[in-house]
Biotite code that builds the C-alpha atoms (Angstrom):
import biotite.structure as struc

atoms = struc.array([
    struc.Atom([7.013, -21.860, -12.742], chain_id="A", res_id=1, res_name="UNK", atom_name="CA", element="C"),
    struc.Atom([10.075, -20.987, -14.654], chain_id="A", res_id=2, res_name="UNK", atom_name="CA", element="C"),
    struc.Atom([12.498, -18.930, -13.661], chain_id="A", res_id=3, res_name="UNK", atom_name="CA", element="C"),
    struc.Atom([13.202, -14.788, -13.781], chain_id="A", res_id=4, res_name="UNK", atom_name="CA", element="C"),
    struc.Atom([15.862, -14.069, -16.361], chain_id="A", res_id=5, res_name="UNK", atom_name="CA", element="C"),
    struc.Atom([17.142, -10.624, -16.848], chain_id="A", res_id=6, res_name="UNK", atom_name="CA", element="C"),
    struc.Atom([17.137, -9.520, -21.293], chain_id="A", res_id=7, res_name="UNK", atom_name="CA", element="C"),
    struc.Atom([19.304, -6.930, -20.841], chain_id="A", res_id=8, res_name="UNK", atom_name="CA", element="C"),
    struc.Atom([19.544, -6.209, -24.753], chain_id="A", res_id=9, res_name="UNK", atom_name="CA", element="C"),
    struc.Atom([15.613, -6.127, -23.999], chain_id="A", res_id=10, res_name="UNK", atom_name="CA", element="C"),
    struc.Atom([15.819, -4.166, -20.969], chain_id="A", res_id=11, res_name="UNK", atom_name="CA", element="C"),
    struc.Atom([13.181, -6.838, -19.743], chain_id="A", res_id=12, res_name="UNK", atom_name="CA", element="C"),
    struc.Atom([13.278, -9.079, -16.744], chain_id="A", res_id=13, res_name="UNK", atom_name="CA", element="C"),
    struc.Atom([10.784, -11.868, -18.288], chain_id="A", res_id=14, res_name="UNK", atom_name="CA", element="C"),
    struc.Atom([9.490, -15.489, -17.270], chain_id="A", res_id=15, res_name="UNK", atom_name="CA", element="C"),
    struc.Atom([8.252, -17.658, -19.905], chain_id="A", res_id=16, res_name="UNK", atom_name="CA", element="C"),
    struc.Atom([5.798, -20.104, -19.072], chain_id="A", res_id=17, res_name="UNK", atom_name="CA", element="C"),
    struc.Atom([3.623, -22.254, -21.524], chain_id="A", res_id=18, res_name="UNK", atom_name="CA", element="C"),
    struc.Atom([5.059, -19.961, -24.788], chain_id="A", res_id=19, res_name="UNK", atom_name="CA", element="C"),
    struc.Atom([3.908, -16.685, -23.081], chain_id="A", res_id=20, res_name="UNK", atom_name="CA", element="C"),
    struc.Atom([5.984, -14.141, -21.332], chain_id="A", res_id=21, res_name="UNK", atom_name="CA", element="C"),
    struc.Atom([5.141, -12.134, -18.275], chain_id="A", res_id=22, res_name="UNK", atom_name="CA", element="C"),
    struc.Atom([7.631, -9.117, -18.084], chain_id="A", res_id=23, res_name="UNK", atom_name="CA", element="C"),
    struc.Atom([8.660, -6.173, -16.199], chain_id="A", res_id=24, res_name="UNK", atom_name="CA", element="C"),
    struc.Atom([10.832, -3.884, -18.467], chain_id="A", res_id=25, res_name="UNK", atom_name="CA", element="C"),
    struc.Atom([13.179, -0.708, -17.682], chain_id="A", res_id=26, res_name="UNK", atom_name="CA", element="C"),
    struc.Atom([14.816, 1.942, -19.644], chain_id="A", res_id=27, res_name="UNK", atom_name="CA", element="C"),
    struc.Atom([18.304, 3.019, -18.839], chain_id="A", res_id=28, res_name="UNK", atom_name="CA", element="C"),
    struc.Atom([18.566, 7.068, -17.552], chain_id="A", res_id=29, res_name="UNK", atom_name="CA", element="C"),
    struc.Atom([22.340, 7.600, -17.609], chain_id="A", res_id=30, res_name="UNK", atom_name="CA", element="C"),
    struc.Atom([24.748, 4.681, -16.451], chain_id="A", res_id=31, res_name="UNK", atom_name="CA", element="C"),
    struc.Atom([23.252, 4.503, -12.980], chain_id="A", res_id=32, res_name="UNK", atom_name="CA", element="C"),
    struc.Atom([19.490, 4.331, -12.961], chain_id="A", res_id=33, res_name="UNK", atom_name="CA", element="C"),
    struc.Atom([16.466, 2.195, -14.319], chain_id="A", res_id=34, res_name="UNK", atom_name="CA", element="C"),
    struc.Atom([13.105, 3.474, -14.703], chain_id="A", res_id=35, res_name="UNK", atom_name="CA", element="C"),
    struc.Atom([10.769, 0.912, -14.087], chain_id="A", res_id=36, res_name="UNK", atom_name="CA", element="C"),
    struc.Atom([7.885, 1.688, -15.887], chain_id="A", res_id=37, res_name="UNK", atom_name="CA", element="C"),
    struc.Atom([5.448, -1.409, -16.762], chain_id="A", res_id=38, res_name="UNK", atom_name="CA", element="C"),
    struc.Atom([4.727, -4.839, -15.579], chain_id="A", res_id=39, res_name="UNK", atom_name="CA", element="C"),
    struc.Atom([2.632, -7.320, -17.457], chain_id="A", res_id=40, res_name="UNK", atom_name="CA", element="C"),
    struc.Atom([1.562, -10.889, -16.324], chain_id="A", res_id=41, res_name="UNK", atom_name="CA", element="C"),
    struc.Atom([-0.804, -12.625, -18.889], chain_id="A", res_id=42, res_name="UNK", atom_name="CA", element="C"),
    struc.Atom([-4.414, -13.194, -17.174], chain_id="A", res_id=43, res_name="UNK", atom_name="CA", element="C"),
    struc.Atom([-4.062, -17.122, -17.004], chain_id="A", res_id=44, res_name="UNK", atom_name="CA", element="C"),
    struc.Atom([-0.396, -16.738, -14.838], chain_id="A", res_id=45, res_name="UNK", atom_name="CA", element="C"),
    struc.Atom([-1.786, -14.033, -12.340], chain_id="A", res_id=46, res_name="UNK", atom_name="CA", element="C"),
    struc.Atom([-2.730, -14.613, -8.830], chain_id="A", res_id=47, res_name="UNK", atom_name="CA", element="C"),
    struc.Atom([0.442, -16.634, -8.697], chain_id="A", res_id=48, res_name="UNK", atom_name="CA", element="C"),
    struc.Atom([3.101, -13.876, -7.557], chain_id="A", res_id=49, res_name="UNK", atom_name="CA", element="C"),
    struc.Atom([5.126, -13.450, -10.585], chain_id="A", res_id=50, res_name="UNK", atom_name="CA", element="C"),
    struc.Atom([4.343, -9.893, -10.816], chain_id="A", res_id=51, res_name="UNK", atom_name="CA", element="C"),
    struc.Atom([6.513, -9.878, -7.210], chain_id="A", res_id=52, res_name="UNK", atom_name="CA", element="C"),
    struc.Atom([8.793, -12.252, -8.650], chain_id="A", res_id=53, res_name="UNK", atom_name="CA", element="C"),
    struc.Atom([9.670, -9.956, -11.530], chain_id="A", res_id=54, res_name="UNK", atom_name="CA", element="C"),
    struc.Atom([9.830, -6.945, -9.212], chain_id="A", res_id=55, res_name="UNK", atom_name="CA", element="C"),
    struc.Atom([12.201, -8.751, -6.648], chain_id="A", res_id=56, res_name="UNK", atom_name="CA", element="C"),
    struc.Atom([14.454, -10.194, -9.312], chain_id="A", res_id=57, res_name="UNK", atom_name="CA", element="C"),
    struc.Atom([14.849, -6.514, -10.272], chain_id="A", res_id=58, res_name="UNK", atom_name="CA", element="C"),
    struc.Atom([15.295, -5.149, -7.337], chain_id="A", res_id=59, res_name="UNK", atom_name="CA", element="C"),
    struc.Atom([17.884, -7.277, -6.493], chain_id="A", res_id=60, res_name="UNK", atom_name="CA", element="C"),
    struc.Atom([19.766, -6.479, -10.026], chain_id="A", res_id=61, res_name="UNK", atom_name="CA", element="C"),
    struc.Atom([19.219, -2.866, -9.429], chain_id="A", res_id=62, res_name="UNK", atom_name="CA", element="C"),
    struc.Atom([21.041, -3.146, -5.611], chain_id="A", res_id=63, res_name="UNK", atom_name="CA", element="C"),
    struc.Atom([23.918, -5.890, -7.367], chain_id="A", res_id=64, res_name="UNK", atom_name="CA", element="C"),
    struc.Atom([24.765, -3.404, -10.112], chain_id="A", res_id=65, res_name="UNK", atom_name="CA", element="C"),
    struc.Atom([24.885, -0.482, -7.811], chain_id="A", res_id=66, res_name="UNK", atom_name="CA", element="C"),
    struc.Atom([21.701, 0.948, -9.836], chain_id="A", res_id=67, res_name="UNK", atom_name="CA", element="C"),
    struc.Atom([19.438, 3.329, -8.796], chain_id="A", res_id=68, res_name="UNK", atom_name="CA", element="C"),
    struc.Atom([15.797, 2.875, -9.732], chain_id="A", res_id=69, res_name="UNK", atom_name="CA", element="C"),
    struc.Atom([12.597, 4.991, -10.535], chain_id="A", res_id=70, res_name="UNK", atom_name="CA", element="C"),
    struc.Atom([9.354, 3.280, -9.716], chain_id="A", res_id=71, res_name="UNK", atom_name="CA", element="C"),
    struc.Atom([7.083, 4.643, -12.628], chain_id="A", res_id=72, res_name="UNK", atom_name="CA", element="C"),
    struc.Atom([5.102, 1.133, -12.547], chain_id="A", res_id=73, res_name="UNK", atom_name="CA", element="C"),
    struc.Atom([2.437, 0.735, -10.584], chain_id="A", res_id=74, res_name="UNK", atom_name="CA", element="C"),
    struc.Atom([2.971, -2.902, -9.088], chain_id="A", res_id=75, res_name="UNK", atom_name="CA", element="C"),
    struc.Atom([6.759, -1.208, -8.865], chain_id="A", res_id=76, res_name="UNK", atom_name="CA", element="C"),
    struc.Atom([5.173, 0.917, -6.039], chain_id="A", res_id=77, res_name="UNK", atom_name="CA", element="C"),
    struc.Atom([2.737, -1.381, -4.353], chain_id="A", res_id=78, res_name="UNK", atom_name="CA", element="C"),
    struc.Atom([6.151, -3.599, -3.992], chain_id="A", res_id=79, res_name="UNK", atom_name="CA", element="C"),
    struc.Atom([7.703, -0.660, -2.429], chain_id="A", res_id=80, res_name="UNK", atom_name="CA", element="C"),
    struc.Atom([5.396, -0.777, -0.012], chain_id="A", res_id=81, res_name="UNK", atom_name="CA", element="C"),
    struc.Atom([5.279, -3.841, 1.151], chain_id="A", res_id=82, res_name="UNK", atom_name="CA", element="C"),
    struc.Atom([9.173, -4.347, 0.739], chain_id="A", res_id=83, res_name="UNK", atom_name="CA", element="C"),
    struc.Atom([11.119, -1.325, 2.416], chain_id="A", res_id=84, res_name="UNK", atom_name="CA", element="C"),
    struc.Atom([14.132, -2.776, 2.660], chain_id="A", res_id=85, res_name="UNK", atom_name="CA", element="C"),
    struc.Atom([14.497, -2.123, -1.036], chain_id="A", res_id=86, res_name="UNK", atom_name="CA", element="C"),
    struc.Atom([13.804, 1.848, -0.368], chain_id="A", res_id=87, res_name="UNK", atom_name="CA", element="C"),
    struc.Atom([17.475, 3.031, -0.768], chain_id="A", res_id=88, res_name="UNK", atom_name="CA", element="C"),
    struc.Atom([17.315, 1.989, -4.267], chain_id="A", res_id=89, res_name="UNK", atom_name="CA", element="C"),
    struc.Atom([14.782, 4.482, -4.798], chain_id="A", res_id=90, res_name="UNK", atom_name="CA", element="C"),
    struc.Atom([14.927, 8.398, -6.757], chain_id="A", res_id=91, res_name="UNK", atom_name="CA", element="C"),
    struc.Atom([12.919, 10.364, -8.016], chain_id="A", res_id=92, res_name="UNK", atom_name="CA", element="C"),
    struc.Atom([12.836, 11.815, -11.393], chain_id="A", res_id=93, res_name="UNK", atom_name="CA", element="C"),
])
């Protein structure tokens, strides 16, 4: 499996396997927080963990850029869960 790369023009952190592109994309709110808001894995790449992989590579921007986050997705928030450490990073709207 390829790796996560962050498309910041995109506001996407995508991994592109076999020409298609699973995703988990952001918008900006202010200089200091990302909304993630959707998550997409195409059906033939799921049950692999690239949904996590995607939400960990973000994560782990989010905390390097001193970002805040909003967890509007719902995988976002099923991470959460399972992944506290990564709590701090969280406000709400």
């Amino acid at each position: 499996m390829n790796s996560v790369q962050h498309d910041v023009a995109g506001k996407k952190f995508l991994i592109l396997q076999d020409g298609r592109e699973a995703h988990l994309v952001y918008r900006e709110i202010g200089s200091h927080v990302w909304d993630l808001y959707h998550t997409f894995v195409p059906t033939n790449f799921r049950g692999k963990g690239i949904a996590s992989q995607l939400a960990e590579a973000a994560l782990k921007a989010a905390r390097a850029e001193t970002k805040k986050i909003i967890p509007n997705c719902s995988f976002v928030q099923t991470y959460l869960k399972r992944h506290p450490e990564y709590s701090d990073l969280v406000i709400l709207e």
